[in-house]
N, C-alpha and C positions, 0 to 999 in steps of 0.2 A: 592727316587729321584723325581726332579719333573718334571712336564708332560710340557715338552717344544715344542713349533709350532718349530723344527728344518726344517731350507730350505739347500737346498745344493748346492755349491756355483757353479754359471755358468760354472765358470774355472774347474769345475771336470772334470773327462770323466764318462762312461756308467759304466764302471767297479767296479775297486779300488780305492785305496786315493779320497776320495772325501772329501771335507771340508765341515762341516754342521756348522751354525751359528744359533743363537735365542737369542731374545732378554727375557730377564728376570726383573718380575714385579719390580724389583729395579731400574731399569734403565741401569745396567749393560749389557753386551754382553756376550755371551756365548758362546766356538766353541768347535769343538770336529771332530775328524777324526773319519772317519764311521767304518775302521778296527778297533776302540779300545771306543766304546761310551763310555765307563764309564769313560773315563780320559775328564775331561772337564774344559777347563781353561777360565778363570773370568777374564776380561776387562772393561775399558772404554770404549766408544763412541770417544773422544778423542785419546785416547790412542792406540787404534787401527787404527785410522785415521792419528797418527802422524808416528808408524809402517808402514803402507803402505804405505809413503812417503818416508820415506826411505829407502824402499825396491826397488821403482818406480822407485829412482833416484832424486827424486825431492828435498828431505832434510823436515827436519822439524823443525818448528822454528830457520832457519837459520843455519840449521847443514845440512851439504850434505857429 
C-alpha cells in the first residue's frame, strides 16, 4: 500500500466517521473512511468537485 500524506476532513468530529483525503503522485484523489482504511476509492479532482456540487445543491454542469 502506499504511504499516503492522508488529512482528515474538517467536517469529521473527534471520534468516528471521519473522512480522510490525499492526493496521489498521479494526480488523482484518494479518500477513505478512518473506520475501514483499507477500502480506498480513486477519483478526479473534477470529479469530486462536480460530486460536491451536487451534494451542496448547487448542480454540476447544469444538472441540479
Amino acid at each position: 500500500m502506499h504511504d499516503y500524506q492522508w488529512q482528515k476532513s474538517s467536517y469529521s468530529n473527534e471520534g468516528v466517521n471521519c473522512v480522510n483525503v490525499a492526493a496521489a503522485p498521479d494526480g488523482t484523489v484518494r479518500l477513505r473512511e478512518s473506520d475501514t482504511p483499507d477500502a480506498i476509492l480513486t477519483t478526479t479532482r473534477g470529479e469530486l468537485a462536480a460530486l460536491l456540487a451536487v451534494l451542496k445543491g448547487s448542480g454540476a454542469d447544469g444538472m441540479s
